[in-house]
Biopython code that builds the backbone (N, CA, C, O; Angstrom):
import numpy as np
from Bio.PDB.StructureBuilder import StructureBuilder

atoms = [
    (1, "UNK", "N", (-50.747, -89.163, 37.592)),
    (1, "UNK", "CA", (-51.128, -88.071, 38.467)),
    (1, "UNK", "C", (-50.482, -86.771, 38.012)),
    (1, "UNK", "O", (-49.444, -86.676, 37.355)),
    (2, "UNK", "N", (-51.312, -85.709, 38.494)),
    (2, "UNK", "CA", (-50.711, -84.618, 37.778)),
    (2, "UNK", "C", (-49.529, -83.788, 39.072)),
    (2, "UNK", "O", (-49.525, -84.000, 40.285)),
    (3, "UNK", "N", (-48.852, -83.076, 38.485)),
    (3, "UNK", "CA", (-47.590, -82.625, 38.992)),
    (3, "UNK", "C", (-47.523, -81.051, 39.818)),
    (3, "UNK", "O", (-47.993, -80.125, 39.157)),
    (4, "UNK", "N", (-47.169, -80.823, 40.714)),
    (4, "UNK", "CA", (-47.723, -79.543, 41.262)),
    (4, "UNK", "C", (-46.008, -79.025, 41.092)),
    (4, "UNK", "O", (-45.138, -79.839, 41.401)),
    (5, "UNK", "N", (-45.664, -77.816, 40.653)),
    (5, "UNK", "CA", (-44.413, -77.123, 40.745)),
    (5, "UNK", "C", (-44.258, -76.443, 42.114)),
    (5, "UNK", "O", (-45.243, -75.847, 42.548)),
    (6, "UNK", "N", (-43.295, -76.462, 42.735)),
    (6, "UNK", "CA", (-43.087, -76.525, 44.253)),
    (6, "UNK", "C", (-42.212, -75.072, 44.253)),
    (6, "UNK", "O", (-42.590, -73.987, 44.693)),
    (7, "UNK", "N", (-40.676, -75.471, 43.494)),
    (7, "UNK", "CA", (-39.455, -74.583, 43.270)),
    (7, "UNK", "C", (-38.830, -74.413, 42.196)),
    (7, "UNK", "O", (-38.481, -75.330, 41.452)),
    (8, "UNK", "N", (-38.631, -73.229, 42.012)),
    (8, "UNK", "CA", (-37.457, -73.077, 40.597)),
    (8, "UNK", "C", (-36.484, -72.261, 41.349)),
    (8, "UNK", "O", (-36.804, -71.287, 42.030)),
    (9, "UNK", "N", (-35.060, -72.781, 41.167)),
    (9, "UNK", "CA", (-33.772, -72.476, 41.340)),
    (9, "UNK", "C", (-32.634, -72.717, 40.370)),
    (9, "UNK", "O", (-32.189, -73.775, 39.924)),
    (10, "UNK", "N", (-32.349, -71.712, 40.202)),
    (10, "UNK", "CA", (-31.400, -70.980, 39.311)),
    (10, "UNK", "C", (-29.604, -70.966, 39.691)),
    (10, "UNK", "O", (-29.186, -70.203, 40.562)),
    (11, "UNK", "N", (-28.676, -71.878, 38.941)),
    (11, "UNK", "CA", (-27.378, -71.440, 39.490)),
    (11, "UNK", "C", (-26.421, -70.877, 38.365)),
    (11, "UNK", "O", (-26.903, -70.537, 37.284)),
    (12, "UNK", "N", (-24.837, -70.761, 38.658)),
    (12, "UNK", "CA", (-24.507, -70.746, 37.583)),
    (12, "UNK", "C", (-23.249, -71.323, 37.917)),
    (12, "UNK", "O", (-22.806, -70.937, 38.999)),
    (13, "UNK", "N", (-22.228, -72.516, 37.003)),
    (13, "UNK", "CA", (-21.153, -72.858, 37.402)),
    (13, "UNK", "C", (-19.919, -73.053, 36.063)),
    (13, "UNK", "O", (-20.112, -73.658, 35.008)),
    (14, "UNK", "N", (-18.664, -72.355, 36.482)),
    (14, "UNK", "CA", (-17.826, -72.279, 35.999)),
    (14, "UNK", "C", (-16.788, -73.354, 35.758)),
    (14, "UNK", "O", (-16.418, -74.184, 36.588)),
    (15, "UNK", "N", (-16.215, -73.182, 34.056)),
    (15, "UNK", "CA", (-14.336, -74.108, 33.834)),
    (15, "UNK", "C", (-14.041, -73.088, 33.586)),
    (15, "UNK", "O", (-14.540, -72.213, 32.878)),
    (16, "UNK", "N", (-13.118, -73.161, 34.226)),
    (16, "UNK", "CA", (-12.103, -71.533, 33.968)),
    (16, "UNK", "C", (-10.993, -72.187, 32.545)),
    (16, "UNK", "O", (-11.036, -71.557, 31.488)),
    (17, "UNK", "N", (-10.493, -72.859, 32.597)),
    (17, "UNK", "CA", (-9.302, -73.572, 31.794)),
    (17, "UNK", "C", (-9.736, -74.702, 31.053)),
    (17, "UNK", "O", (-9.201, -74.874, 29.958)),
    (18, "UNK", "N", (-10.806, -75.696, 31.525)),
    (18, "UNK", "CA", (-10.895, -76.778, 31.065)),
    (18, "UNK", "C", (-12.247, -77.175, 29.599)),
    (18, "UNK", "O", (-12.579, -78.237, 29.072)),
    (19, "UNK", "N", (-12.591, -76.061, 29.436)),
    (19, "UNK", "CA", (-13.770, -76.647, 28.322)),
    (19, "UNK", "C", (-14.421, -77.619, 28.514)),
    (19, "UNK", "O", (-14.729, -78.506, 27.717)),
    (20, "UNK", "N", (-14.731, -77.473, 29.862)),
    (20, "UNK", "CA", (-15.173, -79.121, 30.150)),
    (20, "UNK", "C", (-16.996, -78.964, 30.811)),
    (20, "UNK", "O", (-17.346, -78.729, 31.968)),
    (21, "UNK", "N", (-18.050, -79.247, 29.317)),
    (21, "UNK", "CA", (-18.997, -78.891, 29.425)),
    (21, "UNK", "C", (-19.536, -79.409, 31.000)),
    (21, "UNK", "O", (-19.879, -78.612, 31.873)),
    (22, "UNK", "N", (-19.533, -80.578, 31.129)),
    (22, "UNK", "CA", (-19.823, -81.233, 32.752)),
    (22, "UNK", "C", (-19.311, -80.703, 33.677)),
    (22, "UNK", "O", (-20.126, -80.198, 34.449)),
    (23, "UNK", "N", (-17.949, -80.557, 34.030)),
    (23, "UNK", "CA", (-17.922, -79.617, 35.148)),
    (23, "UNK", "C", (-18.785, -78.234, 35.346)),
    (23, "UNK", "O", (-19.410, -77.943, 36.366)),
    (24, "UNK", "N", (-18.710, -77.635, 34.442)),
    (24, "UNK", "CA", (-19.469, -76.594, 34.878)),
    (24, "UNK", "C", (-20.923, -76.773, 34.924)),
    (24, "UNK", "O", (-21.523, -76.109, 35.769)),
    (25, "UNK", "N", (-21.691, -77.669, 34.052)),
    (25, "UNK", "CA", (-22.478, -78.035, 34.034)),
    (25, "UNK", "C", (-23.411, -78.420, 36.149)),
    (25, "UNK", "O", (-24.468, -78.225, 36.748)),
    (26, "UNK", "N", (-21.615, -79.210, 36.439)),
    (26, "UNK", "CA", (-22.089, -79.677, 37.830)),
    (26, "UNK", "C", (-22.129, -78.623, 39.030)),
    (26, "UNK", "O", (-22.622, -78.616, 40.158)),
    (27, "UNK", "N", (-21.328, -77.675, 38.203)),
    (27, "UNK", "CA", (-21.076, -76.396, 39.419)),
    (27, "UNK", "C", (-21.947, -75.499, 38.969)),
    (27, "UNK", "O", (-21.511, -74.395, 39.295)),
    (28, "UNK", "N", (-22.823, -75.404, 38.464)),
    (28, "UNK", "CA", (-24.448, -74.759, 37.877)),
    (28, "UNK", "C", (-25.662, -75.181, 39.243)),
    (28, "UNK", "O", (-26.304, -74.445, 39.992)),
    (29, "UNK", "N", (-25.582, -76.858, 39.108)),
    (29, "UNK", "CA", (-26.586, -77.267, 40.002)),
    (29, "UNK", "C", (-26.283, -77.098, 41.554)),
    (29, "UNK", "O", (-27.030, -76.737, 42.464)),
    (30, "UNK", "N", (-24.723, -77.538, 41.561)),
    (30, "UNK", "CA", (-24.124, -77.504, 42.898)),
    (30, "UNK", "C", (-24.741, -75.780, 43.340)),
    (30, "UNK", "O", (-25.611, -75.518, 44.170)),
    (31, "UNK", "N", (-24.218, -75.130, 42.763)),
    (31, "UNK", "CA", (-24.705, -73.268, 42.727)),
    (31, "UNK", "C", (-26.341, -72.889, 43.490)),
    (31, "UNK", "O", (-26.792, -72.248, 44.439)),
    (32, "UNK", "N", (-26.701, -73.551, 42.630)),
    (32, "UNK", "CA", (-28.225, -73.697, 42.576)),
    (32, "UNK", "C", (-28.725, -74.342, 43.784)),
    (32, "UNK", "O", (-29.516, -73.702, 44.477)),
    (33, "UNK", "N", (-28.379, -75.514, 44.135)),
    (33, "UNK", "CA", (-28.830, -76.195, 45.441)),
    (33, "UNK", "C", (-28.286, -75.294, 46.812)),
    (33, "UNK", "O", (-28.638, -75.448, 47.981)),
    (34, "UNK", "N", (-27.586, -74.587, 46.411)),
    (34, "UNK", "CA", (-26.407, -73.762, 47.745)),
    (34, "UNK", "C", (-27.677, -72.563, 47.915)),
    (34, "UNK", "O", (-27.812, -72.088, 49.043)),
    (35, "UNK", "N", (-28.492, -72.136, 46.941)),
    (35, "UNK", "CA", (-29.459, -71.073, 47.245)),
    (35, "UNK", "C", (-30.602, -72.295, 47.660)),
    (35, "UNK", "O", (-30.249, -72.260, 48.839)),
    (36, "UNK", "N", (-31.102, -72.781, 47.661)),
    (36, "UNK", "CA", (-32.317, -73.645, 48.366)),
    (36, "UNK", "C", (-32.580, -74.582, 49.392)),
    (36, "UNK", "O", (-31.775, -75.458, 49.712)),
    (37, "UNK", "N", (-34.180, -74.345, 50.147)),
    (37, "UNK", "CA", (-33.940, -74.963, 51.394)),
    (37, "UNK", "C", (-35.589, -75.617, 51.213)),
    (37, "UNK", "O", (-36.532, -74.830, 51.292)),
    (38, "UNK", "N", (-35.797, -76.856, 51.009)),
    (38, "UNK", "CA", (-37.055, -77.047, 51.064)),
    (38, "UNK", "C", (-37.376, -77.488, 52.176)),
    (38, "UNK", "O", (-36.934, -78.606, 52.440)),
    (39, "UNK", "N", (-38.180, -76.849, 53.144)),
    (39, "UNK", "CA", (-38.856, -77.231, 54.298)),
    (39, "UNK", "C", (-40.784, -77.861, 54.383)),
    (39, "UNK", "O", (-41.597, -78.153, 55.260)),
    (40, "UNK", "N", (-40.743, -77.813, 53.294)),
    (40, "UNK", "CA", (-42.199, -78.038, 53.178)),
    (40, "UNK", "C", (-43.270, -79.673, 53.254)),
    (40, "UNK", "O", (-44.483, -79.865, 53.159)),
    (41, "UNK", "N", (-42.013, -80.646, 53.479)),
    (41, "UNK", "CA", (-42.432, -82.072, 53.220)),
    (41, "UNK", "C", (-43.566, -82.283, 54.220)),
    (41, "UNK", "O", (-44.677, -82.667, 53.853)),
    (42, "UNK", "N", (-43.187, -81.959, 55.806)),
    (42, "UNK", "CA", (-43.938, -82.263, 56.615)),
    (42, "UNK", "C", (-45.030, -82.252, 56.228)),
    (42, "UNK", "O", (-45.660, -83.247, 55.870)),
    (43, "UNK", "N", (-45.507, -80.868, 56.246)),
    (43, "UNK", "CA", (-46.556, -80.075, 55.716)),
    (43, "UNK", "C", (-47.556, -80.596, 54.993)),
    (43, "UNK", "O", (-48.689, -80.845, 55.403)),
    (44, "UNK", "N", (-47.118, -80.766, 53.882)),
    (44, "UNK", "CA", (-48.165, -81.631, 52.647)),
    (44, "UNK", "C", (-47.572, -83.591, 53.050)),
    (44, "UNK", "O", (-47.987, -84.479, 52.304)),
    (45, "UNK", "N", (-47.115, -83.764, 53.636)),
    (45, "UNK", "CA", (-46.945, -85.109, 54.349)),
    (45, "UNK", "C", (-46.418, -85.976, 52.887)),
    (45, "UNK", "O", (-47.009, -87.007, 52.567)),
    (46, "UNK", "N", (-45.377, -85.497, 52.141)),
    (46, "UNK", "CA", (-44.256, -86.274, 51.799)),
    (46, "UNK", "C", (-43.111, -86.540, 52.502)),
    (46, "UNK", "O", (-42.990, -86.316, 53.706)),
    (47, "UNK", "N", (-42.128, -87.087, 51.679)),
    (47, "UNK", "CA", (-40.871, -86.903, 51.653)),
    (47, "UNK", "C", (-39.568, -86.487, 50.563)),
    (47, "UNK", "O", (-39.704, -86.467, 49.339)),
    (48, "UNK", "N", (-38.843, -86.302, 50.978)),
    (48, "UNK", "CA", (-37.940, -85.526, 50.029)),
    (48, "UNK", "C", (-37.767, -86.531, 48.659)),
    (48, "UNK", "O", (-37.645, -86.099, 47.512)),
    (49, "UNK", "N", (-37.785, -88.068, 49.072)),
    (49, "UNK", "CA", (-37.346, -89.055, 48.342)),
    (49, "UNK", "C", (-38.718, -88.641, 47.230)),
    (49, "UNK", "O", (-38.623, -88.991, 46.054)),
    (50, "UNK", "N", (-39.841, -87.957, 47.664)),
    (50, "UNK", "CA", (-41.179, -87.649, 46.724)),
    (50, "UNK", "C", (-40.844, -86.941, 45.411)),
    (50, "UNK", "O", (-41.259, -87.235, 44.290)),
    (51, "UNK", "N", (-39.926, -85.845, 45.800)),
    (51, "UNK", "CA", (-39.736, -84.912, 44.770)),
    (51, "UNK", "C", (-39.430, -85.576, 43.636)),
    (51, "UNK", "O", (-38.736, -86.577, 43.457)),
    (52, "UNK", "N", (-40.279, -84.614, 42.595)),
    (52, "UNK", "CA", (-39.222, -85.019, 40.931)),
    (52, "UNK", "C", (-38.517, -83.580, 40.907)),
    (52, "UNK", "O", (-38.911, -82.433, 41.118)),
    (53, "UNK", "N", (-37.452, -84.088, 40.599)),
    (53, "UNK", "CA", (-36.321, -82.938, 40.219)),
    (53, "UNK", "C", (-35.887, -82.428, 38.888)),
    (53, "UNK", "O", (-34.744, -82.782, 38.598)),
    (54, "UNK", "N", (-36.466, -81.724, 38.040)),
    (54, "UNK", "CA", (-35.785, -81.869, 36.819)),
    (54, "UNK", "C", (-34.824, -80.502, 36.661)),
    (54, "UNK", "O", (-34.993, -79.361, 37.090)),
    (55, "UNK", "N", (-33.992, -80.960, 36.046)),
    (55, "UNK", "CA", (-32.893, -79.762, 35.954)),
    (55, "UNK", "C", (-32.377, -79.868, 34.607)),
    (55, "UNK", "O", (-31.986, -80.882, 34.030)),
    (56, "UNK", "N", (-32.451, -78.289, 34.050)),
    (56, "UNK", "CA", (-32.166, -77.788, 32.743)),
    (56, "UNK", "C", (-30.753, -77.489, 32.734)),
    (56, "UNK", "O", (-30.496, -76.666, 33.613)),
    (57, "UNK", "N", (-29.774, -77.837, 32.094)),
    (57, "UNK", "CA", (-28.224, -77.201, 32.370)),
    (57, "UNK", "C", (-27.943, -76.351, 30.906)),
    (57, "UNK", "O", (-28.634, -77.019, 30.138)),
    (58, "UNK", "N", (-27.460, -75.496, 30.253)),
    (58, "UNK", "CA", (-26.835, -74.735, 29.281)),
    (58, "UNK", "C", (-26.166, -74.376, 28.840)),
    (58, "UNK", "O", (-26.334, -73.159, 28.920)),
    (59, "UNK", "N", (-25.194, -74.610, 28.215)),
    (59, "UNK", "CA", (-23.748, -74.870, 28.211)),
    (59, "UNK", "C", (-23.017, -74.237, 26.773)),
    (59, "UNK", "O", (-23.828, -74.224, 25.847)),
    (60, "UNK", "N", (-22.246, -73.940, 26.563)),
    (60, "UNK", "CA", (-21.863, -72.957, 25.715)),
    (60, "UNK", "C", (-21.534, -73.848, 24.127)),
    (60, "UNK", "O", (-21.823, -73.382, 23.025)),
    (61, "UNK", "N", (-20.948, -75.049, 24.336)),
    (61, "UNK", "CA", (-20.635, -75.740, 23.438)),
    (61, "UNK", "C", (-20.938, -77.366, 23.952)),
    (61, "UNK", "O", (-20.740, -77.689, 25.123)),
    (62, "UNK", "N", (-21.406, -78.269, 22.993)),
    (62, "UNK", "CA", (-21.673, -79.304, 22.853)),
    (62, "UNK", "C", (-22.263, -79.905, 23.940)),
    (62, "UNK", "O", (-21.646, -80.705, 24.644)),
    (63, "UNK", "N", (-23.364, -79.598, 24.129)),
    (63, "UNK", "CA", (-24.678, -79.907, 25.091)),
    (63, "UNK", "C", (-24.590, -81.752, 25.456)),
    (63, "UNK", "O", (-24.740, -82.368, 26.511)),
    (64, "UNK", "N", (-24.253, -82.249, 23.921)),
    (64, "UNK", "CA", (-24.557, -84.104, 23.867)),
    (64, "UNK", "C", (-23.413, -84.570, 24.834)),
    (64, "UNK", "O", (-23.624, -85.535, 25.568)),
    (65, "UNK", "N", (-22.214, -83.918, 24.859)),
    (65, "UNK", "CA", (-21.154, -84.633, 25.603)),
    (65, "UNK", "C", (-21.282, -83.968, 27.133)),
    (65, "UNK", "O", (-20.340, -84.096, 27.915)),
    (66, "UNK", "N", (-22.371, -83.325, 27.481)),
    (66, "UNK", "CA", (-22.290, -83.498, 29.326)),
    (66, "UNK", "C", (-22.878, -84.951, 29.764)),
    (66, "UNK", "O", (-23.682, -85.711, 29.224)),
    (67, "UNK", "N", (-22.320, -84.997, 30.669)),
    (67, "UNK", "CA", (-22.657, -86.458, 31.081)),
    (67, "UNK", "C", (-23.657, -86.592, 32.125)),
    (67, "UNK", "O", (-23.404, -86.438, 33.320)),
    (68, "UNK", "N", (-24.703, -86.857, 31.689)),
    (68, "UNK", "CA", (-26.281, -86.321, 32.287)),
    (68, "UNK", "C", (-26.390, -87.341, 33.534)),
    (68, "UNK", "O", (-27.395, -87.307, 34.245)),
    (69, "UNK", "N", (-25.269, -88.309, 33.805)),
    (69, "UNK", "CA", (-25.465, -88.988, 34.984)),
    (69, "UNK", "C", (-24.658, -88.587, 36.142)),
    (69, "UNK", "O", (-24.873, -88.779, 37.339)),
    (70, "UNK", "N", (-23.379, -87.806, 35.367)),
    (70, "UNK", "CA", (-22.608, -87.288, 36.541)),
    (70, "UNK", "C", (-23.420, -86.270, 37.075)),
    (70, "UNK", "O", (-23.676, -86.329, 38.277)),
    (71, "UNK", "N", (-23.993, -85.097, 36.217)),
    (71, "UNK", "CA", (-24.813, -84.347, 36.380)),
    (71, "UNK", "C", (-25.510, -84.575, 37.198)),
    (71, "UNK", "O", (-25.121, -84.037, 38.234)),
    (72, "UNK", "N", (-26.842, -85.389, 37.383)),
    (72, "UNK", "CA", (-27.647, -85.564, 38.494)),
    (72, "UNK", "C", (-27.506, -86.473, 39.704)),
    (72, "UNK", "O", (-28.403, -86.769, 40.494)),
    (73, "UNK", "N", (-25.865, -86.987, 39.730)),
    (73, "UNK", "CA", (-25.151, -87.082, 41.057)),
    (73, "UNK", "C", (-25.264, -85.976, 42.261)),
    (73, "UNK", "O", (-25.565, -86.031, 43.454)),
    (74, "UNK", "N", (-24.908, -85.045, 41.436)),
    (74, "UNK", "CA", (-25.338, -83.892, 42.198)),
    (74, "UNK", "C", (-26.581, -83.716, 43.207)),
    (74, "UNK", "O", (-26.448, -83.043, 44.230)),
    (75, "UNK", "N", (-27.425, -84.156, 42.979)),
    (75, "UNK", "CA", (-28.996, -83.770, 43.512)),
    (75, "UNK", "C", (-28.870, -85.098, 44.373)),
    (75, "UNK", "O", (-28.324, -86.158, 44.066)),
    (76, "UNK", "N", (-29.463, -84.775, 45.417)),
    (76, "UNK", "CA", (-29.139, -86.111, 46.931)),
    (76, "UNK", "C", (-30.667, -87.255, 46.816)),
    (76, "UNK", "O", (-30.847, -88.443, 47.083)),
    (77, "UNK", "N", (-31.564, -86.118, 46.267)),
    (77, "UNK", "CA", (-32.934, -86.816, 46.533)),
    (77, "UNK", "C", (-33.639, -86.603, 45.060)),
    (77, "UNK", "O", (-33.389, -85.828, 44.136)),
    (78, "UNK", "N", (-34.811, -87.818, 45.281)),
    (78, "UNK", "CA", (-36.115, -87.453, 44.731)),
    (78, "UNK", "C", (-35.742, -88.246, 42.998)),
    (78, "UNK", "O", (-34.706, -88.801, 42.629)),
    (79, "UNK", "N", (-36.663, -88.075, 42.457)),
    (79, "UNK", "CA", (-36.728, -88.685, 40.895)),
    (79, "UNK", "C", (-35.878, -87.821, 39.900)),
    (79, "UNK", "O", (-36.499, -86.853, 39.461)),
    (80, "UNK", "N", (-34.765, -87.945, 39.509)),
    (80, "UNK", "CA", (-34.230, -86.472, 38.884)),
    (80, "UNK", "C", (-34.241, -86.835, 37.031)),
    (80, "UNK", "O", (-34.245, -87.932, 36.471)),
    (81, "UNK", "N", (-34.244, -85.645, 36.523)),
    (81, "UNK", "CA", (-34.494, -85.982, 35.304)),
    (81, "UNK", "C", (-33.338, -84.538, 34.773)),
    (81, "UNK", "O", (-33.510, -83.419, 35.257)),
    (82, "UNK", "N", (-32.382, -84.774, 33.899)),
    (82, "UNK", "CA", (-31.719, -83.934, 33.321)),
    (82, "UNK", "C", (-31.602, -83.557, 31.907)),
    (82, "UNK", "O", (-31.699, -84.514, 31.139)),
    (83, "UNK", "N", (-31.425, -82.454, 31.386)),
    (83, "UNK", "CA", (-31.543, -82.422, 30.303)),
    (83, "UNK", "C", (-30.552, -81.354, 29.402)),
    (83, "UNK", "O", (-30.900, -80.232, 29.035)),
    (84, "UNK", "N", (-29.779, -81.729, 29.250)),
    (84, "UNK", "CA", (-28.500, -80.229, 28.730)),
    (84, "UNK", "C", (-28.850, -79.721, 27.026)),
    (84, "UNK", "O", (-29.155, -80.457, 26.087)),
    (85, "UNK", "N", (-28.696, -78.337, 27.030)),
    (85, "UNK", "CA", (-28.915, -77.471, 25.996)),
    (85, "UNK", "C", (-27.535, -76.543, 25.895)),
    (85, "UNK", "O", (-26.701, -76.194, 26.731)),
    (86, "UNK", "N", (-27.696, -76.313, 24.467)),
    (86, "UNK", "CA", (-26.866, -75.141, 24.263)),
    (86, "UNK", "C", (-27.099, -73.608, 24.491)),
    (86, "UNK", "O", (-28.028, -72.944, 24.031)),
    (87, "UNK", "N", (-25.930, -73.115, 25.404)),
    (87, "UNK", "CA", (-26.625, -71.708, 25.998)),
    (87, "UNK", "C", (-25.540, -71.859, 27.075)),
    (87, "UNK", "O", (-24.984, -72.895, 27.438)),
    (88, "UNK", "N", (-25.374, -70.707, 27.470)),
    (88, "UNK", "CA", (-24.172, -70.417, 28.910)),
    (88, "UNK", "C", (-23.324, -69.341, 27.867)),
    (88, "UNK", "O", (-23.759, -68.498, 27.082)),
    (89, "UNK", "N", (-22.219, -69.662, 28.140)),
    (89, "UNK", "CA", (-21.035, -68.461, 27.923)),
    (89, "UNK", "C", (-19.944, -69.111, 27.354)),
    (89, "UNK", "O", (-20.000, -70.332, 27.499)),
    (90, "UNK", "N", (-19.035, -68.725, 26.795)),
    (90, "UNK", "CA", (-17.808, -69.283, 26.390)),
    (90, "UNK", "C", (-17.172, -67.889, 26.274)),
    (90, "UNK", "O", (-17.528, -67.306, 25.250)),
    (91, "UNK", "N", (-16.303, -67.185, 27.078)),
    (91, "UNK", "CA", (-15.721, -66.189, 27.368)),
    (91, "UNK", "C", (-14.111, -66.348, 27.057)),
    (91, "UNK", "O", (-13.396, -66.517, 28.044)),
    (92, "UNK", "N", (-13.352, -66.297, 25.477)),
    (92, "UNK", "CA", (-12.410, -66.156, 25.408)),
    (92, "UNK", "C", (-11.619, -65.708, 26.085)),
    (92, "UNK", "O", (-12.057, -64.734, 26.696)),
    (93, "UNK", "N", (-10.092, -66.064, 26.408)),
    (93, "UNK", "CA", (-8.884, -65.558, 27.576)),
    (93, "UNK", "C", (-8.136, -64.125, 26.369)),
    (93, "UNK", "O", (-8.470, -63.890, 25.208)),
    (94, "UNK", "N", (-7.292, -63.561, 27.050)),
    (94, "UNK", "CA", (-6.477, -62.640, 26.514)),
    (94, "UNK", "C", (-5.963, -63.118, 24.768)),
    (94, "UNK", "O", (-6.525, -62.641, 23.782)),
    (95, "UNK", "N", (-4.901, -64.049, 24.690)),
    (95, "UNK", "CA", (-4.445, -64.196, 23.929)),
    (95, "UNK", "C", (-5.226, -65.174, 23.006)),
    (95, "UNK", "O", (-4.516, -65.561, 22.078)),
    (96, "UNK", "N", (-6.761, -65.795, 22.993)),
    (96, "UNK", "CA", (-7.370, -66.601, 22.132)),
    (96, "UNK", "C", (-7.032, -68.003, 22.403)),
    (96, "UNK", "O", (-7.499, -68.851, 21.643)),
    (97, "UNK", "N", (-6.407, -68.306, 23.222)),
    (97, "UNK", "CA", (-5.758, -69.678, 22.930)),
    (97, "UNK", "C", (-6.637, -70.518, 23.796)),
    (97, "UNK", "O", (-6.367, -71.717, 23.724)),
    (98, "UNK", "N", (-7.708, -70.173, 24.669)),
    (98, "UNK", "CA", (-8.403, -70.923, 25.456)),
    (98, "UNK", "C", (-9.883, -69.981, 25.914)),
    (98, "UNK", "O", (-10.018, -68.780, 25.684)),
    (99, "UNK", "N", (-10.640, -70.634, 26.425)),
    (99, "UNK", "CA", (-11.948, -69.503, 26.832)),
    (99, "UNK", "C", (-12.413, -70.385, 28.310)),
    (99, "UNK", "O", (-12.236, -71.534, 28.713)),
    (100, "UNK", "N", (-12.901, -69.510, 28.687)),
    (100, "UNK", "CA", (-13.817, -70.019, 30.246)),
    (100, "UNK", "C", (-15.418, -70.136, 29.684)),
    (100, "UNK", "O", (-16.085, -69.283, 29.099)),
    (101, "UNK", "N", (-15.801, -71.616, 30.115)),
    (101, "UNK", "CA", (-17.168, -71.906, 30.113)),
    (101, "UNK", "C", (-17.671, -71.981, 31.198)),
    (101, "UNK", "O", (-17.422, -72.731, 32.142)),
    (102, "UNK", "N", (-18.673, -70.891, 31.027)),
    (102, "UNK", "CA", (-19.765, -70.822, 31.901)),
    (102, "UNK", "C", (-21.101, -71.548, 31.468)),
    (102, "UNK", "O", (-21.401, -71.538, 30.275)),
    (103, "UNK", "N", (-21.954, -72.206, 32.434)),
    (103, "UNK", "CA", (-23.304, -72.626, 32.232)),
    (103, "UNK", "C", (-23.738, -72.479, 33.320)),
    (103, "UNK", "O", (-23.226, -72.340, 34.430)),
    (104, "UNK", "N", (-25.214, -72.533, 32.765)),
    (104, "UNK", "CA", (-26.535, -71.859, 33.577)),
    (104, "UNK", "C", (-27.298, -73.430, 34.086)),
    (104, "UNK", "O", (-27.103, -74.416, 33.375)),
    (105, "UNK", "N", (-27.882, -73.510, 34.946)),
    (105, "UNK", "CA", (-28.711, -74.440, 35.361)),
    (105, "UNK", "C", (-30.221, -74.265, 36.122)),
    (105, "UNK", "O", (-30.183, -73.875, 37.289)),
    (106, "UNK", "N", (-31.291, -74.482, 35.633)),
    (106, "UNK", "CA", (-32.207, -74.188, 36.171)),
    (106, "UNK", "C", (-32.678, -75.788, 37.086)),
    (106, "UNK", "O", (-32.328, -76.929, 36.783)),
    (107, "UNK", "N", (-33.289, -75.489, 37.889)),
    (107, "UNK", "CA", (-33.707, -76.719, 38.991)),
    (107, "UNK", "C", (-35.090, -76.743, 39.539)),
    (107, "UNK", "O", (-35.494, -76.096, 40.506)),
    (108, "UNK", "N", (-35.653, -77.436, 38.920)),
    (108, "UNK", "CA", (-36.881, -77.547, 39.309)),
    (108, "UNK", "C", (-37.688, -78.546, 40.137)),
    (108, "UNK", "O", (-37.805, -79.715, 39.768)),
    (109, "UNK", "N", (-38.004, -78.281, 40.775)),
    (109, "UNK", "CA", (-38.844, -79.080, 41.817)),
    (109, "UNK", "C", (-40.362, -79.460, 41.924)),
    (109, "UNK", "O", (-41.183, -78.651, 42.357)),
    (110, "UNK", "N", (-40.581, -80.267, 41.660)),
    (110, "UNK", "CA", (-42.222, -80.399, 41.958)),
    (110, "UNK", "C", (-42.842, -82.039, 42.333)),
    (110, "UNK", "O", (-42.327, -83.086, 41.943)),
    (111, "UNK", "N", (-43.484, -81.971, 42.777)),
    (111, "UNK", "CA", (-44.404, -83.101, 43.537)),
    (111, "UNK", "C", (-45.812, -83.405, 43.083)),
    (111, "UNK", "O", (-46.620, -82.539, 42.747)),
    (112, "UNK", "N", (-46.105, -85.054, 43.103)),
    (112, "UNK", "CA", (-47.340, -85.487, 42.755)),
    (112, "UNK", "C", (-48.599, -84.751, 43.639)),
    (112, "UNK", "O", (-48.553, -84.748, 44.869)),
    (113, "UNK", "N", (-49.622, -84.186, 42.964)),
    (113, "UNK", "CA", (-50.715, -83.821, 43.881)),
    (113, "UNK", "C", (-51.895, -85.306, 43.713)),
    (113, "UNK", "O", (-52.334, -86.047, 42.833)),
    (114, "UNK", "N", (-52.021, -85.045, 45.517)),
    (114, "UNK", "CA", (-53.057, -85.863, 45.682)),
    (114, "UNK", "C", (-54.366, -85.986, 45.206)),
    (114, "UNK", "O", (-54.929, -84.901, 45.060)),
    (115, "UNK", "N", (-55.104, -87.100, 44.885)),
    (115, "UNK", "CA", (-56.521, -86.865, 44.431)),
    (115, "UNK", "C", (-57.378, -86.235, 45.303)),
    (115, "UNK", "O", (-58.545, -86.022, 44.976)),
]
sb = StructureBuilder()
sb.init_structure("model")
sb.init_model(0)
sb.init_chain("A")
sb.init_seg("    ")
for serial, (resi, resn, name, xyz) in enumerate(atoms, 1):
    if name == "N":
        sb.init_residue(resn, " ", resi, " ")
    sb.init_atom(name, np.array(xyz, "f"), 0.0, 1.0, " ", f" {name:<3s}", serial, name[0])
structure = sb.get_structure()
């Protein structure tokens, strides 16, 4: 069946100290879900458990080592599908000796349309 796009939501989540692509990775989506409210299930007569969720995360360095299951712990409902890329921020500190990673997470939402 084909797929109807519902929502796109956008977060962004920070390691201040830790280089630790997954955390921020998780505080991207966490970000992201804090801006969205889907009220629409009734309506088209799903349920939340309906949604596919896929979420893009972006991360400044080494995309392969986020851990794409802690990652979509995050998300409460629905079919989730994750996928991490390189992209976000890596914002060196004063003296070089460490940087803050930032990543971006996009969240997408969409549902089977009926025949």
């Amino acid at each position: 069946m084909a797929r109807v796009h519902c929502m796109t939501e956008m977060g962004m989540g920070v390691d201040i100290h830790g280089k630790d692509p997954t955390k921020a990775a998780q505080r991207a989506v966490v970000d992201a879900l804090r801006h969205a409210s889907l009220n629409f299930f009734e309506l088209v007569g799903k349920t939340r458990h309906d949604m596919f969720v896929d979420v893009v995360v972006a991360v400044p360095a080494d995309p392969e080592k986020v851990d794409i299951a802690a990652v979509a712990k995050e998300l409460p409902y629905g079919t989730v599908t994750v996928t991490a890329v390189k992209g976000g921020l890596a914002v060196p500190v004063m003296n070089g000796t460490d940087s803050t990673f930032i990543a971006n997470a996009a969240v997408i939402v969409s549902m089977e349309k009926d025949a």
